[in-house]
GUTOR-218552 format. One line per 10 residues: number of its first residue (from 1); their letters; for each residue x, y, z of C-alpha. Coordinates in Angstrom, 1 decimal, padded with zeros to 4 digits. Layout:
N
NUM) A) X:Y:Z; ... .
//
This chain:
641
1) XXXXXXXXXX) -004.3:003.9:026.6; -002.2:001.1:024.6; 000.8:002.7:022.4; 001.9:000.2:019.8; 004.9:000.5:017.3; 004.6:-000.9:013.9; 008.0:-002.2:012.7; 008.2:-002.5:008.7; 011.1:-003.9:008.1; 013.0:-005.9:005.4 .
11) XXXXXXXXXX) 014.1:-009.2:005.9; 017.3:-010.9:004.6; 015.5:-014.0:002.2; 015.3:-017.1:004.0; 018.1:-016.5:007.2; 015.7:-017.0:010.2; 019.3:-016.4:012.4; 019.8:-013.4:010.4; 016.1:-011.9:011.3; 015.7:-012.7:014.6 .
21) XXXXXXXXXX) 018.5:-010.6:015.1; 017.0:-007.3:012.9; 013.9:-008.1:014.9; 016.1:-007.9:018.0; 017.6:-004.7:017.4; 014.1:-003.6:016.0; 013.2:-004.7:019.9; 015.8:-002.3:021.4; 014.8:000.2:019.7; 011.1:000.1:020.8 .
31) XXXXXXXXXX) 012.0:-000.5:024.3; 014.2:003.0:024.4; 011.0:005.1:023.4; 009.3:007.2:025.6; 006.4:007.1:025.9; 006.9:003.0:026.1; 005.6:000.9:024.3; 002.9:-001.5:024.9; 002.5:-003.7:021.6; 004.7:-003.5:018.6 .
41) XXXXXXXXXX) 003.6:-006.0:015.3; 005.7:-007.2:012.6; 005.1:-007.9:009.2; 003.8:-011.2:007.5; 006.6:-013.6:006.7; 009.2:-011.6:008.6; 011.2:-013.9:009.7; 012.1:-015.0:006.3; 010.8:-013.3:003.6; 007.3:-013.9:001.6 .
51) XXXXXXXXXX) 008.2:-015.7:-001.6; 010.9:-018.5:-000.3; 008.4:-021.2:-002.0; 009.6:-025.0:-001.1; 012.3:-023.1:001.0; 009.9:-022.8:003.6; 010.5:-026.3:004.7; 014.0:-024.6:005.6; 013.0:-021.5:007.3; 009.3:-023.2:009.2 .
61) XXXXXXXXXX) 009.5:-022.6:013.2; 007.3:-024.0:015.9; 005.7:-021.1:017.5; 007.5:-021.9:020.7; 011.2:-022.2:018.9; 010.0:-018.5:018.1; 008.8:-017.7:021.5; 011.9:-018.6:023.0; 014.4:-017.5:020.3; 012.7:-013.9:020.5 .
71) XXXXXXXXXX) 012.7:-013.9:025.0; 016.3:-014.6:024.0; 016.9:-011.1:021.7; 014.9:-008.9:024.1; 016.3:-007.2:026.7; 013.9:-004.3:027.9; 013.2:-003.9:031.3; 009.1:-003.8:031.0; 007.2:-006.5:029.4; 006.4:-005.8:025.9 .
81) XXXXXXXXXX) 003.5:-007.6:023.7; 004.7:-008.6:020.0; 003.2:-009.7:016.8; 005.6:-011.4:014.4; 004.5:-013.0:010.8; 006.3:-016.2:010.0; 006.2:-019.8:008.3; 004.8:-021.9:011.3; 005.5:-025.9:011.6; 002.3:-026.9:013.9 .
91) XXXXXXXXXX) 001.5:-031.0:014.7; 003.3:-031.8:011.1; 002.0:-029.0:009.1; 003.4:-025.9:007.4; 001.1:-022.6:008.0; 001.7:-018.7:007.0; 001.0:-017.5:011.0; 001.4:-015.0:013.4; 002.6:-015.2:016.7; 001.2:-012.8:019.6 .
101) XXXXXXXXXX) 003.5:-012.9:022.9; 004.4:-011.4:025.4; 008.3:-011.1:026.3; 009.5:-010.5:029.9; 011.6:-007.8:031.3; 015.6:-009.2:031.1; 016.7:-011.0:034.6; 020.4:-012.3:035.6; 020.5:-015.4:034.1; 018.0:-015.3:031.4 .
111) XXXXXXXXXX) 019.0:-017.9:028.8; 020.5:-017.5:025.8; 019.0:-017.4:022.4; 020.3:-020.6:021.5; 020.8:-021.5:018.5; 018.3:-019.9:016.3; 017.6:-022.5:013.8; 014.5:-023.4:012.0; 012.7:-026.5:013.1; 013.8:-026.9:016.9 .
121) XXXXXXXXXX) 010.9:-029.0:018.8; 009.3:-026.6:021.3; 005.8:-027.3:023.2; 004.9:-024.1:023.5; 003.6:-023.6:020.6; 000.6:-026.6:021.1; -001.9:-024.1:022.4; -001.6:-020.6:023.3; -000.8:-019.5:027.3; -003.9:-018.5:029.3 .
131) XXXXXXXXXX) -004.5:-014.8:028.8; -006.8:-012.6:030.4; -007.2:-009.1:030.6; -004.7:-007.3:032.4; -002.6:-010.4:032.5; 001.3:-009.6:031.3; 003.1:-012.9:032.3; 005.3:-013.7:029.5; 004.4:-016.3:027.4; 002.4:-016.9:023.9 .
141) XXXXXXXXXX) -001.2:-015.7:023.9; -002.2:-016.7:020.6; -001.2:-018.4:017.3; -002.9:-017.1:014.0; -003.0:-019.3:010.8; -003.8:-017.5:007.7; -007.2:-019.1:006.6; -007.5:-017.4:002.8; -004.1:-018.7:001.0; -003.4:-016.1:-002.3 .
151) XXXXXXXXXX) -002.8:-018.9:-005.1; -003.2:-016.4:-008.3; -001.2:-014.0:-010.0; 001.9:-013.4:-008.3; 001.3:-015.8:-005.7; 001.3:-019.5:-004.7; 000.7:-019.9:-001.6; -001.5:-023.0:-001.5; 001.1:-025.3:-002.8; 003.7:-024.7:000.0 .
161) XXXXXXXXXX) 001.4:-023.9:003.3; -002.0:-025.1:004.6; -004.6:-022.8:005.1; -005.6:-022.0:008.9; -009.6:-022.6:009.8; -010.3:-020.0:012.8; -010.6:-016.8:013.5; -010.8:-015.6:017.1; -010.3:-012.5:019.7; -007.8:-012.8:022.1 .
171) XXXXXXXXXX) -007.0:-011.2:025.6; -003.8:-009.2:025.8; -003.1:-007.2:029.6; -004.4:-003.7:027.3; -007.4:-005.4:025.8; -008.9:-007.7:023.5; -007.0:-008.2:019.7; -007.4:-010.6:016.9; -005.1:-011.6:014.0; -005.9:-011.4:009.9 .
181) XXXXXXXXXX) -003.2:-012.3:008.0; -003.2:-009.9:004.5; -005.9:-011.9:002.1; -008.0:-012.4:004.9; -008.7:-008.8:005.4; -010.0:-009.2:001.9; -013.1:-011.1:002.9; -015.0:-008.6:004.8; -016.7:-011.5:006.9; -012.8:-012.3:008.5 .
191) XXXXXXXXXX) -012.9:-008.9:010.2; -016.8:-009.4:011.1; -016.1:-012.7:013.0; -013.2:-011.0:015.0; -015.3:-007.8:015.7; -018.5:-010.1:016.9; -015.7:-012.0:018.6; -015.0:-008.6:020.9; -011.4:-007.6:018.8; -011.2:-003.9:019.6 .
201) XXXXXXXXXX) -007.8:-003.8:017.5; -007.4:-006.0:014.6; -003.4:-006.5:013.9; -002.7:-007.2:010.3; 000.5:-007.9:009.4; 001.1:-008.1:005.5; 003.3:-009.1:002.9; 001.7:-007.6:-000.6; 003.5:-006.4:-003.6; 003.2:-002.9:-004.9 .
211) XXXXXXXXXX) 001.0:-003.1:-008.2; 000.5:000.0:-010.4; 002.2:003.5:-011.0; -000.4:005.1:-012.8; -002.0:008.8:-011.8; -004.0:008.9:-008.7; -006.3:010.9:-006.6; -004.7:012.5:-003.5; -004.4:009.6:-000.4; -005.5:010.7:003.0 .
221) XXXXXXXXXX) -004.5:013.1:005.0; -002.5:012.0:008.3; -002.2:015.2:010.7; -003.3:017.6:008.0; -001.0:017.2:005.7; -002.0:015.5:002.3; -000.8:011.5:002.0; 002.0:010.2:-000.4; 001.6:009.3:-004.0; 000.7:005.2:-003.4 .
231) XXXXXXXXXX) 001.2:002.2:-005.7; -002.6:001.5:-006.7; -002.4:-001.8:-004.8; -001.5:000.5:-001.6; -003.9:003.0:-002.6; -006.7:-000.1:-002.7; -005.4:-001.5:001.0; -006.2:001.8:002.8; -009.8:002.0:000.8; -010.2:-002.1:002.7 .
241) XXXXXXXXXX) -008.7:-000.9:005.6; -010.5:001.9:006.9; -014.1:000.5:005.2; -013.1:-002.4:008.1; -012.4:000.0:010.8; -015.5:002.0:010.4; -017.8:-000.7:009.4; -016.8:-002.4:012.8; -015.9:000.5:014.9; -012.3:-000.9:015.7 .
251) XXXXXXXXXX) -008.5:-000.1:015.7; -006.7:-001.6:012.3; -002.6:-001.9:012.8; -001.7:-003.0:009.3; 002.4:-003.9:009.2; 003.6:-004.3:005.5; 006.7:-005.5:004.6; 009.7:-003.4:002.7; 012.1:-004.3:000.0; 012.2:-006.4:-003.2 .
261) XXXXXXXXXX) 012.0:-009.6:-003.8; 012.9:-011.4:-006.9; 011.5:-008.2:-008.8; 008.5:-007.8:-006.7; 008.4:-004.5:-004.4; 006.6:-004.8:-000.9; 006.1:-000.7:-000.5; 005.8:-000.7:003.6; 003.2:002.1:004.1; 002.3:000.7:006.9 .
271) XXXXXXXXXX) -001.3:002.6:008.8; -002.8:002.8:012.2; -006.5:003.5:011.4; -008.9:004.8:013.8; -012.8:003.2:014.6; -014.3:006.0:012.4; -012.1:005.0:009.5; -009.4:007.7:009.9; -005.6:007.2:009.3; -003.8:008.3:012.5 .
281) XXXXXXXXXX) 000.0:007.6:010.9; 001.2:006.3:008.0; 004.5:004.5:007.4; 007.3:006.0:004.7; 007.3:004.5:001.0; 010.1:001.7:000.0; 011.6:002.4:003.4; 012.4:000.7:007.0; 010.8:002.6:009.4; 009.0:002.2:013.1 .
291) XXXXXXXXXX) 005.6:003.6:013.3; 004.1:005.1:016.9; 000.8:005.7:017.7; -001.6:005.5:020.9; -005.0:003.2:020.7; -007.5:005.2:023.0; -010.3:002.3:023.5; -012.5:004.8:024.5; -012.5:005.9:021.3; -014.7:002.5:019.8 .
301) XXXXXXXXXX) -017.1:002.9:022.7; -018.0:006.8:020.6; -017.4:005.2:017.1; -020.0:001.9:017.6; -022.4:004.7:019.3; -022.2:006.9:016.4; -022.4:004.4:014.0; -024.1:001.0:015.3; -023.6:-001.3:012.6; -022.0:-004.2:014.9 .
311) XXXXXXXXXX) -025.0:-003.6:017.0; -027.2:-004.0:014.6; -025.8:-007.3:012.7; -025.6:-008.8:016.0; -029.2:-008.8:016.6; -030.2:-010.0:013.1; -027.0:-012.5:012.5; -029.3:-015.4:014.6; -031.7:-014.7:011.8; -030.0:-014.4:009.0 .
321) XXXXXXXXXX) -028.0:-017.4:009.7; -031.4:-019.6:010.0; -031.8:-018.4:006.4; -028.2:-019.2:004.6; -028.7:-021.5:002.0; -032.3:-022.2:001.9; -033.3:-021.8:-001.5; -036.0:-022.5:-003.2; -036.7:-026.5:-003.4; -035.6:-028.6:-006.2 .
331) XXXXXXXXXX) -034.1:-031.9:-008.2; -030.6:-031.6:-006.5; -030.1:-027.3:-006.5; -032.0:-024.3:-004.9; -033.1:-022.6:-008.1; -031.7:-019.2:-008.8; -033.7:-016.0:-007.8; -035.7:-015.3:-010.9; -034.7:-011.7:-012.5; -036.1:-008.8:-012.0 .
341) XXXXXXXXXX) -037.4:-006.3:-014.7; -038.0:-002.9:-014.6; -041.4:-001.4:-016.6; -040.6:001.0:-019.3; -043.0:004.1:-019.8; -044.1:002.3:-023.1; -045.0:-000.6:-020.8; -042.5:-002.8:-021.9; -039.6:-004.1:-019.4; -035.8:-004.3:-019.8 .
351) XXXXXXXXXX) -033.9:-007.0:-017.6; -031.5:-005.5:-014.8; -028.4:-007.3:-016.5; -025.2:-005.9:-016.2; -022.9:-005.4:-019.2; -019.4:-007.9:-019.7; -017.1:-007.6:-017.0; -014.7:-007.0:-019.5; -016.3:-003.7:-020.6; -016.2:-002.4:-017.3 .
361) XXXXXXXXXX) -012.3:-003.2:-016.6; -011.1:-000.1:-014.7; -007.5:001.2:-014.4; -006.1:003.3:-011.6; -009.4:004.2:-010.9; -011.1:005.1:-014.0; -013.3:003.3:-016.2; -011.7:001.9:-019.7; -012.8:005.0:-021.6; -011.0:007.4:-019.6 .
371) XXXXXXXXXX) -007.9:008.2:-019.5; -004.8:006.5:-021.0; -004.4:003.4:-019.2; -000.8:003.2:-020.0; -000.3:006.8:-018.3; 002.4:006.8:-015.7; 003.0:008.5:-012.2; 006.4:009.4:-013.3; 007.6:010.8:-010.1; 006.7:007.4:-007.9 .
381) XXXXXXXXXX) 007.8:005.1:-010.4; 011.7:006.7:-010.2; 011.2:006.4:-006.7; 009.7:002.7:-007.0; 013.2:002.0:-009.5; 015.4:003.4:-007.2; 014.3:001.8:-004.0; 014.4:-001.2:-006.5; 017.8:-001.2:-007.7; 019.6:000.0:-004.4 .
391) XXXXXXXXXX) 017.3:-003.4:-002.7; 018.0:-005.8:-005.7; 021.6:-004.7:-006.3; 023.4:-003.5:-002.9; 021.2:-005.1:-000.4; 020.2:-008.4:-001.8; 023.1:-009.3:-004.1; 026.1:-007.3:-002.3; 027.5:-005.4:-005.1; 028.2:-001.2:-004.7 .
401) XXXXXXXXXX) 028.5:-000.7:-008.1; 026.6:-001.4:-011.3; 027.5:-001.2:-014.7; 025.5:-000.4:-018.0; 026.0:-001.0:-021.4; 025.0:002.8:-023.0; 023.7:002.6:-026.8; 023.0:006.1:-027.1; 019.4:005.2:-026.5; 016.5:006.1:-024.7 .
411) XXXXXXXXXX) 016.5:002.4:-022.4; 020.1:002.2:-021.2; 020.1:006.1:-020.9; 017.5:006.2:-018.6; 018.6:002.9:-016.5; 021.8:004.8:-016.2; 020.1:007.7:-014.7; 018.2:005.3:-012.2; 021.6:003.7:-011.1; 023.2:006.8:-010.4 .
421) XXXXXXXXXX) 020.4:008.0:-008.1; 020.7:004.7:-006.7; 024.4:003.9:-006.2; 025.6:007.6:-006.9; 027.5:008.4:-009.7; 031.2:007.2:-008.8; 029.5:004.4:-008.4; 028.0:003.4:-012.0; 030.0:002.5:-015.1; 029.1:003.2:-018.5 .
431) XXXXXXXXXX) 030.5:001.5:-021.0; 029.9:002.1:-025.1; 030.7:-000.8:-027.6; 030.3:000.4:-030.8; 030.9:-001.7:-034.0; 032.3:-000.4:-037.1; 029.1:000.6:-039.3; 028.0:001.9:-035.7; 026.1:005.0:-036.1; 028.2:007.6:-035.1 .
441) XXXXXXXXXX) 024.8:009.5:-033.4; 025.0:006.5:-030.8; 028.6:006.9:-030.0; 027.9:010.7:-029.3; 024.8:010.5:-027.5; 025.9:007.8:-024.8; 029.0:010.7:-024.3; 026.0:013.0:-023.7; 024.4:010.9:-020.6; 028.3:010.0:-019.5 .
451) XXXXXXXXXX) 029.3:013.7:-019.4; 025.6:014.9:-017.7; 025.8:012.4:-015.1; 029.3:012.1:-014.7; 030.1:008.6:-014.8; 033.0:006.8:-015.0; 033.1:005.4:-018.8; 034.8:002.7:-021.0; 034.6:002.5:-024.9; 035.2:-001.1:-026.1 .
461) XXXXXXXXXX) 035.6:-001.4:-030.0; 033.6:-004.9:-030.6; 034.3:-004.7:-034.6; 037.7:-006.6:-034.3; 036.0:-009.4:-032.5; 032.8:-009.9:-034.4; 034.6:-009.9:-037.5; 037.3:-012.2:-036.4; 034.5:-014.5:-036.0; 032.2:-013.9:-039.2 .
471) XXXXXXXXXX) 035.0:-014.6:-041.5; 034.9:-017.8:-040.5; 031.4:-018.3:-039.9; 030.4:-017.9:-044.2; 026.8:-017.1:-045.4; 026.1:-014.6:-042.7; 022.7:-012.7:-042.8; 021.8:-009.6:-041.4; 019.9:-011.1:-038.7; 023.0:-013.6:-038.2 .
481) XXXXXXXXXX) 025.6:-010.5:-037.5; 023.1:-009.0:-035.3; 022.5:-011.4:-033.1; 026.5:-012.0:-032.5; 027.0:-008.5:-032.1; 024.2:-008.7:-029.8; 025.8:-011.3:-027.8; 029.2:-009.9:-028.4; 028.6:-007.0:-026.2; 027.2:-009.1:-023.7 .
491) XXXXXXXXXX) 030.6:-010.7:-023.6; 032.5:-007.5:-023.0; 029.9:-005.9:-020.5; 030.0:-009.3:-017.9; 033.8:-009.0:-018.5; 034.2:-005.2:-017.5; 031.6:-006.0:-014.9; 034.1:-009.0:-013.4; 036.7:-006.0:-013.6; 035.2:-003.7:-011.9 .
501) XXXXXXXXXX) 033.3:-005.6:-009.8; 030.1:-004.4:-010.6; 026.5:-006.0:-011.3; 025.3:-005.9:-014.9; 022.0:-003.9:-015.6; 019.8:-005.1:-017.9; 017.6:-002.0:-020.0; 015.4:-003.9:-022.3; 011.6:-002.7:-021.7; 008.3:-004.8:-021.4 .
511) XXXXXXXXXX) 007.4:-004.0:-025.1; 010.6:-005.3:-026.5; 010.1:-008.3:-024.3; 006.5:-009.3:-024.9; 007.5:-008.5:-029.0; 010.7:-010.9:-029.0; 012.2:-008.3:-030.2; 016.0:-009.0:-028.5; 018.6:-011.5:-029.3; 018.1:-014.1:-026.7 .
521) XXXXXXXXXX) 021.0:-014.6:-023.7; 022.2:-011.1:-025.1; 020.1:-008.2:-024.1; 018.0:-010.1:-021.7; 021.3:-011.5:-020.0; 021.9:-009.3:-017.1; 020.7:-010.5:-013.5; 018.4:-007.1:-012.5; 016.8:-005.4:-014.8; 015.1:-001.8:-013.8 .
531) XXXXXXXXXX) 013.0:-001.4:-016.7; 011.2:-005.1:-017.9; 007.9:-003.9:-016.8; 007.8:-000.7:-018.6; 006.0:-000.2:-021.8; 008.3:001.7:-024.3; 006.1:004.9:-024.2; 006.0:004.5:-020.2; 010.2:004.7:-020.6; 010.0:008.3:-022.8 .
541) XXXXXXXXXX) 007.9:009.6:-019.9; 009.7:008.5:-017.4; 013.3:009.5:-019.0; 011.9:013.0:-019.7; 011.0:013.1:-015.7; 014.5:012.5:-014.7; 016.4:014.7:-017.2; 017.5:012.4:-020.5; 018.7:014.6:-023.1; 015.5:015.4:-025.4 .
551) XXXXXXXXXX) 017.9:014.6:-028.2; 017.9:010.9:-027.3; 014.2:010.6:-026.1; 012.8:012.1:-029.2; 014.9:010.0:-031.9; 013.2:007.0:-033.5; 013.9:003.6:-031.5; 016.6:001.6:-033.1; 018.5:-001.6:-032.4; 021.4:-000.3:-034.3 .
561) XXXXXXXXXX) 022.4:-003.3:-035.6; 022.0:-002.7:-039.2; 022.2:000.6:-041.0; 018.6:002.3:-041.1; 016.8:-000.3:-038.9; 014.2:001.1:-036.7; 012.1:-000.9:-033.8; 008.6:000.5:-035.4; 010.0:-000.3:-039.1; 011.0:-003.7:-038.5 .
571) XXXXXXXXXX) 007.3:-004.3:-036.1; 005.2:-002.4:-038.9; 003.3:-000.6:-036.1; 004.5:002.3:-034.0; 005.3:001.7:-030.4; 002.1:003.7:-029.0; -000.3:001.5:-031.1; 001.8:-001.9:-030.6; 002.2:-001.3:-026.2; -001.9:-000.3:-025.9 .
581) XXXXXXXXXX) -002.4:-003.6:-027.9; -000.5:-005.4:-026.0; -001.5:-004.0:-022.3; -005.7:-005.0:-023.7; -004.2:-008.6:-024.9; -002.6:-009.2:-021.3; -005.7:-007.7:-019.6; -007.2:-010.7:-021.6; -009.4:-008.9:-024.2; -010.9:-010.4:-027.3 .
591) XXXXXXXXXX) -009.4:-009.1:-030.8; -013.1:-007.9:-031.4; -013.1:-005.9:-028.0; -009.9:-004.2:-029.2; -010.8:-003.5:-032.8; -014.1:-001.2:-030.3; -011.0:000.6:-028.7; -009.9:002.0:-032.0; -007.8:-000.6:-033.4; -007.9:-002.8:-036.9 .
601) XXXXXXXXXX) -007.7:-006.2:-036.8; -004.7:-006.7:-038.8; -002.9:-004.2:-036.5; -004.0:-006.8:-033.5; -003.3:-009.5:-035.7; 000.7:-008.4:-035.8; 001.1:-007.6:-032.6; -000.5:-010.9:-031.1; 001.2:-012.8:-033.7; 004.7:-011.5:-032.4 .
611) XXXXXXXXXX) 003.5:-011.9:-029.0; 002.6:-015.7:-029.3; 005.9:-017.0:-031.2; 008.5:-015.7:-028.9; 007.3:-017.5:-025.4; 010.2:-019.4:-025.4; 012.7:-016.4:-025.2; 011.0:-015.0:-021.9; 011.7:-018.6:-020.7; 014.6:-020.6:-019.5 .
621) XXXXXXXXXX) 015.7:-023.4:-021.1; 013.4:-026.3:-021.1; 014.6:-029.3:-019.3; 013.6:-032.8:-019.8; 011.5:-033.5:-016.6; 012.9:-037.3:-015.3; 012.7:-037.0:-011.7; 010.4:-035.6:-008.8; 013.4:-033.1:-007.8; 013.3:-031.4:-011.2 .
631) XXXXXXXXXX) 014.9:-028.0:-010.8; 012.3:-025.8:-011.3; 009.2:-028.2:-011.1; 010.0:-029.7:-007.8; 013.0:-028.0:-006.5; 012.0:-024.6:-006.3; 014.0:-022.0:-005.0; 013.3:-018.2:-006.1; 016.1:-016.4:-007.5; 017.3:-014.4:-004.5 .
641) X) 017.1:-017.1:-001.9 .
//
C-alpha cells in the first residue's frame, strides 16, 4: 500500500535557487515520517510561482537540470518518488510540466546541487528513464506537458508556454500514475484517456486562484468531521475531483498551491480522493502544510466492481469512435440534428429550447433569483484578507509593519482591523490627517478604532499645507481643493510610512473604484490594497463581523472633503442599488435584463455612465508604444516578481 505526501507550499516569485531549496527542506521533512513515504507531489509552477508571464524565459528548466538539482537537495536514505510542477524548456520550447522521478537514497560522494540556475543543458530530460513496475532506480520516469493552456480571465497562459499534446500512464515501483496539470482535469476526456491508459492514481498538481466568498453549502466530510468553509472555485474543484475519481474508479492526489500573488490567492486545500469519490484528507486553507495519506490499490479493484463504468466505455469506445464526426452528408458541413418537439395535450408541440444563458447565470450555487448575489461569507473572507495581507505585505514585500491612513470611516476602519489581525497590533500605525473644516465626527471616530485596537497613532494637521498651496493656486473649486487634499494626505501617509518603515495600505473598495469615485494617485496610491474587490455593502458586512464600532458602519459614506458631501448624494443612487448594478453590468447583462431584476433604466443609465468614463483612472499611465520591448506590452513582468 503506497503512502504519498502532498506538499502545498508557497513559492518565493520567480527564484528557482530559492525553491529548490523550500522543496529541499519540504524533502527532509517527508523522509523523517513514519510510516515513510513512498510518493510526495508538488504543486503546479512550484518552482517559481504561476503568474511570472515573460519571466518564464528566466525561471524555464530542462527536466534534467531539475532532476539533478533536486538528487542534489535530497538526502533520505530510501528512494522516494516525486512530482514537481514547473516551467519546462524541452527541444527549444517553453511548457507548463510536471516532472515524476525518482531520487536515490544519499551515498558518500553524491554531487553537489550545483548551481541551481534556470536553463542549464541537461539530457535527461529528452525522454523519460525506463520504468516498470516495481522498478525504483533513480532517474526521471515521466515528463507531463500541460495540453489545455487557461488563456481567459485571470489567466494567459497561451502567450508565454506551448501547450503539451499527450496524455499517458506511467509505471512507478508502487503502480501505474498519470499526470493532468489543473485545466486539464477540466475536460473530463483528460482523465478518461489516463484511466483507459491503466492510471490507478491520477496526480494533479495545480495552481488556481481562489474565486468567490459567498454562502455555501457544508463541503465534505474528511473523518467525520464536517469540511471547511471553501472559496467557491475550491468548492467547484472537489465537485470535478471526486466526479473523476468515481466516474473512473481511481486515486485523485490534487496539490494546490498557497499564497498570493499580485492580488490573486491560491487557497491550498489540497485532497486525496478515494475510487468511490470520497475525500480521505484535505489540506488547511491559506496555509503551508504536508498532507499524508495511504493509496490501498485494492481499493479500485472494489470501486470499478461496484461501479463499472471504465468497463463499460471500454467495450463501446471502438464503436463510438467509428461514429465521431459522421454527420449527416452535405455541401461542405454535416447538418445539425434536427430539433425535437414534444406534443402538447392540445396536440400542438413546443420546441425543447433552452432559455438565454444569461437568464440562467448562477451564483454560489443558486440560481439568479435566489438569494443576494452580493451576499458574503464574512467569516472566510477575513480569513481570505488576512492570509492576504500577512502574504502580500510580510512575506512577499518584507515589511513587518503596515500603516493606514484612518478617516473615521467604515473602509480604513475595517482595513485597520485586518492589519492588526495580520501583523498584530504593535505592529500597525494609524494615522489621522484632518484638515481644518474636517468634521470633527471623523477625528473622533478614527480615536474610536485607535483606542479599540490599540494601535500606535499619529495626527498630522494637513490644513497648513494645503492652504499654503491654494493661496497661490487662485480660482480653486471645490472639486480642485479636494483632490489636493486628497493627494495631500497621500504625501504625509508615504512620508510616516518611510519613517516608520511601514507599507502603505490602500482602503478604497471595488464600488468606489468601478464609480471613479477617488482622486486619482491619491486614494488609489498605496501598493496592497485589502479591500479593492469588495463591494461597499460587502465592507459593512464584513466590518460588522470583525467588531467596527456600529457608530462608524451605520453613518452615511462620505469623502469628507467638502462640508455635507455624501458618496450616495454626490452618485444620486444609494450604494445597495449602485454595487447590484454594477456586479449584473460586469457579469455582462444587458440594461433591459437589469431593468427585469428590479431596476429603472435611468438608474442603470447613471451607474454605467460613471462606470464607462473613469477607465483610465483604474489604469496606468498610457505610454506611447515605439518599440517591441514596451514596458507593459512586451516587457512584462507582474508586480511582485
Amino acid at each position: 500500500m503506497p503512502r504519498l505526501a502532498i506538499a502545498q507550499i508557497r513559492p518565493h516569485k520567480g527564484e528557482y535557487a530559492a525553491n529548490l531549496q523550500r522543496i529541499g527542506g519540504v524533502l527532509a521533512q517527508v523522509a523523517a515520517l513514519d510510516p515513510p513515504v513512498d510518493l510526495v507531489v508538488f504543486p503546479e509552477t512550484a518552482t517559481s510561482g504561476y503568474f511570472v508571464e515573460g519571466g518564464v524565459r528566466e525561471v524555464a528548466v530542462t527536466a534534467g537540470t531539475l532532476f539533478r538539482d533536486l538528487e542534489g537537495q535530497y538526502g533520505g536514505t530510501r528512494p522516494l518518488d516525486v512530482a514537481v510542477g514547473f516551467y519546462e524548456l524541452f527541444q527549444n520550447r517553453y511548457y507548463n510540466s510536471c516532472l515524476y522521478a525518482t531520487l536515490g537514497p544519499r551515498r558518500s560522494g553524491n554531487a553537489s546541487p550545483g548551481s541551481a540556475s534556470p536553463g542549464n543543458a541537461s539530457s535527461g530530460n529528452a525522454s523519460p528513464a525506463n520504468a516498470s513496475p516495481g522498478n525504483a532506480s533513480p532517474g526521471i520516469k515521466h515528463v507531463h506537458r500541460k495540453v489545455f493552456l487557461p488563456t481567459y480571465g485571470v489567466f494567459d497562459e497561451g502567450r508565454f508556454v506551448e501547450r503539451g499534446l499527450e496524455i499517458r500512464a506511467f509505471d512507478t515501483a508502487w503502480g501505474r500514475a498519470a499526470i493532468l496539470i489543473c485545466e486539464d482535469a477540466w475536460h473530463s476526456l483528460s482523465a478518461t484517456i489516463a484511466a483507459l491508459d491503466g492510471a490507478q492514481l491520477i496526480i494533479l498538481p495545480s495552481a488556481s486562484p481562489a474565486r468567490g466568498a459567498g454562502p455555501q453549502v457544508a463541503t465534505a466530510e474528511v473523518s467525520g468531521e464536517p469540511g471547511p468553509r471553501l472559496p467557491t472555485s475550491s468548492l467547484r474543484w472537489e465537485r470535478i475531483l471526486r466526479g473523476l475519481a468515481e466516474e473512473h474508479g481511481v486515486y485523485v492526489a490534487y496539490a494546490s498551491l498557497v499564497g498570493f500573488e499580485g492580488g490573486k490567492g491560491f487557497p491550498g486545500g489540497s485532497v486525496v480522493v478515494s475510487p468511490w469519490g470520497e475525500i480521505v484528507t484535505r489540506g488547511a486553507l491559506f496555509e503551508e502544510a504536508i498532507v499524508t495519506a495511504d493509496v490501498n490499490l485494492d481499493q479500485i479493484t472494489r470501486a470499478r466492481a461496484d461501479s463499472p463504468l471504465l468497463a463499460d466505455l471500454e467495450m463501446v469506445l471502438p464503436h463510438l469512435i467509428k461514429s465521431l464526426g459522421k454527420g449527416e452528408a452535405g455541401s461542405g458541413k454535416g447538418k445539425a440534428p434536427a430539433i425535437e418537439f414534444d406534443a402538447a395535450p392540445d396536440g400542438t408541440v413546443a420546441s425543447r429550447v433552452s432559455p438565454p444563458a444569461s437568464r440562467l447565470h448562477t451564483v454560489g450555487g443558486k440560481g439568479g433569483g435566489e438569494g443576494d448575489p452580493l451576499a458574503l461569507d464574512v467569516e472566510l473572507a477575513y480569513r481570505w484578507l488576512v492570509a492576504f495581507l500577512k502574504d502580500e505585505v510580510v512575506e512577499r514585500r518584507g515589511f513587518k509593519k503596515g500603516i493606514v491612513g484612518l478617516s473615521g470611516g467604515v473602509d480604513s476602519s475595517l482595513t485597520a482591523f485586518l492589519a492588526a489581525a495580520a501583523f498584530g497590533r504593535e505592529n500597525v500605525v494609524g494615522v489621522r490627517m484632518p484638515y481644518r473644516t474636517s468634521s470633527p465626527e471623523s477625528l473622533e471616530h478614527a480615536q474610536l478604532v485607535i483606542d479599540k485596537l490599540g494601535i500606535p497613532s499619529v495626527t498630522v494637521d494637513i490644513s497648513d499645507a494645503v492652504d499654503g498651496y491654494l493661496r497661490q493656486a487662485g480660482d480653486v473649486t471645490p472639486t480642485r481643493q479636494g483632490n489636493v487634499m486628497a493627494r495631500e494626505r497621500m504625501i504625509v501617509l508615504f512620508d510616516q510610512s518611510a519613517k516608520a518603515n511601514a507599507l502603505p495600505l490602500g482602503t478604497g473598495n471595488k464600488s468606489e473604484r468601478l464609480l471613479g469615485y477617488f482622486t486619482w494617485h491619491a486614494d488609489d496610491t498605496p501598493p496592497v490594497n485589502p479591500l479593492g474587490d469588495l463591494f461597499k455593502i460587502q465592507v459593512w458586512a464584513l466590518a460588522r463581523h470583525v467588531g467596527v464600532p456600529e457608530v462608524i458602519v451605520n453613518k452615511p459614506a462620505t469623502a469628507d472633503l467638502i462640508q455635507g458631501q455624501t458618496d450616495e448624494g454626490d452618485f444620486g443612487i444609494s450604494y445597495p442599488k449602485a454595487d447590484h448594478i454594477l456586479y449584473h453590468l460586469l457579469r455582462g447583462l444587458r440594461p433591459e435584463e437589469i431593468v427585469a431584476l428590479g431596476f429603472t433604466l435611468a438608474e442603470i443609465a447613471l451607474v454605467r455612465g460613471r462606470l464607462e468614463s473613469s477607465h483610465w483612472k483604474r489604469r496606468l499611465p498610457t505610454v506611447a508604444m515605439m518599440s517591441q520591448t514596451a514596458i507593459g506590452e512586451f516587457y512584462l513582468r507582474p508586480v511582485d516578481y
